[in-house]
C-alpha positions as CSV (number, residue, x, y, z in Angstrom):
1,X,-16.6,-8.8,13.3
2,X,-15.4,-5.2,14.1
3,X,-14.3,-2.8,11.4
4,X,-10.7,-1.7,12.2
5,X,-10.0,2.0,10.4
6,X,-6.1,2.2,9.3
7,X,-4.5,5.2,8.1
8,X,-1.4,5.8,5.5
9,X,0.8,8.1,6.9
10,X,3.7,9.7,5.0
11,X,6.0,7.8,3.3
12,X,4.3,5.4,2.0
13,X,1.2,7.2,1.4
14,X,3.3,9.5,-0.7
15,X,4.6,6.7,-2.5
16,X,1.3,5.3,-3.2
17,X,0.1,8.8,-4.4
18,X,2.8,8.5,-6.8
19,X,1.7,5.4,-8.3
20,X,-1.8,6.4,-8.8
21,X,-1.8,6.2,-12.6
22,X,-4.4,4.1,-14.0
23,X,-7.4,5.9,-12.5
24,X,-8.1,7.5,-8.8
25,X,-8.4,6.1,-5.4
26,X,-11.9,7.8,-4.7
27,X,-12.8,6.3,-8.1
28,X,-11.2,3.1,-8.3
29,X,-9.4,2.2,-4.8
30,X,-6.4,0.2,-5.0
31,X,-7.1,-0.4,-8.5
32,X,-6.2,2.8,-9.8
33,X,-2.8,2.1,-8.7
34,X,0.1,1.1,-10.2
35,X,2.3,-1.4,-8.5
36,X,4.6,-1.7,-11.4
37,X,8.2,-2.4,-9.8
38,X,9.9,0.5,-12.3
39,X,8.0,2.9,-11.3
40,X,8.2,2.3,-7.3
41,X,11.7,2.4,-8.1
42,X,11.6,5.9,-9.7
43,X,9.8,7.2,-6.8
44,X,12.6,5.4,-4.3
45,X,14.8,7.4,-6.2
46,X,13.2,10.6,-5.7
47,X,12.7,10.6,-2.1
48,X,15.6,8.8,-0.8
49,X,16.6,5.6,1.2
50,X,15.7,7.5,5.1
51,X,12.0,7.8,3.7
52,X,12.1,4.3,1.6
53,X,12.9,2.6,4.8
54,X,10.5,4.4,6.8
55,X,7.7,3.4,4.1
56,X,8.6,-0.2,4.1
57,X,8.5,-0.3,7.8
58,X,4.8,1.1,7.8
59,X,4.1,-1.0,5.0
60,X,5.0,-3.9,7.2
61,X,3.2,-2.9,10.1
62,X,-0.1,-2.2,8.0
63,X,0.3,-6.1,5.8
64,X,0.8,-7.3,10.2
65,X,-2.9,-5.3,10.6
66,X,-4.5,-6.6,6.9
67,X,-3.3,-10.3,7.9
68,X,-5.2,-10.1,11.1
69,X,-8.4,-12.1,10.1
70,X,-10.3,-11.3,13.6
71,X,-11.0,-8.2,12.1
72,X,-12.2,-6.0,8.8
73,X,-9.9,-3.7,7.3
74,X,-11.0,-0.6,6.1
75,X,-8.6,2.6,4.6
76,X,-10.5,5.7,3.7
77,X,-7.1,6.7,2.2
78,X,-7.0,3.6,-0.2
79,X,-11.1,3.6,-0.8
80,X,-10.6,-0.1,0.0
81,X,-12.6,-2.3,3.0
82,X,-12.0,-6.3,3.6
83,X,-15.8,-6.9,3.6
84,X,-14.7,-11.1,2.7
85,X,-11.6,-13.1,2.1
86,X,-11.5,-12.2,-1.4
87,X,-11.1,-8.3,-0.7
88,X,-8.4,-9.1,2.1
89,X,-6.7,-11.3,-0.5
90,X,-7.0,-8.3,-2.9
91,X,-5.3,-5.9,-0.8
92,X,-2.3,-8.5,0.6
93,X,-1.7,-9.0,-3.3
94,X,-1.5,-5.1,-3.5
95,X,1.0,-4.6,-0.5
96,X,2.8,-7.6,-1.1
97,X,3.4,-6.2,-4.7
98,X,4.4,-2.3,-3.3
99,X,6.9,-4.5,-0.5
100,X,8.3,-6.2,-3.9
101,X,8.5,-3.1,-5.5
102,X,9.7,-0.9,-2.2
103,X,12.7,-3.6,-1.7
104,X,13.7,-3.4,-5.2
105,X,14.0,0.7,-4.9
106,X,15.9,0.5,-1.7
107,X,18.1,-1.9,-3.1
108,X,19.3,0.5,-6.1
């Protein structure tokens, strides 16, 4: 199985460098961030609907890429790599929480 590289290009990767609270993505991966809706919400806020909609569109072309089994996932950006079902799980839970969250902000 082939290793396919994604990258997190601004919005969204600004909005998940915003919710890096618990710890750091070099340390921790997707771990050190937070999905908590609120503060998605505050960062929806900040930025604007034009860049929340943009972010949700990439986020749902990247969750398209991680739901593609025929392949491994890996994001230098999120320190994160689907080496088995559980990791891909992981990371679907992840984006499926910032979509959650991303909705909720451009909602408000």
């Amino acid at each position: 199985m082939v290793d396919v590289s994604v990258e997190i290009p601004p919005p969204l990767s600004k909005c998940i460098t915003f919710c890096e609270v618990e710890c750091v993505r070099a340390c921790c991966g997707i771990d050190a961030v937070s999905t908590d809706p609120a503060l998605i919400e505050t960062w929806c806020r900040q930025v604007g609907s034009v860049a929340v909609v943009k972010a949700r569109l990439q986020l749902a072309e990247l969750i398209e890429v991680v739901e593609d089994r025929s392949h491994r996932v890996t994001s230098t950006f999120l320190n994160h790599r689907t080496h088995d079902d559980a990791a891909r799980r992981q990371l679907l839970d992840f984006l499926a929480a910032f979509e959650s969250g991303l909705a909720a902000g451009d909602a408000a």
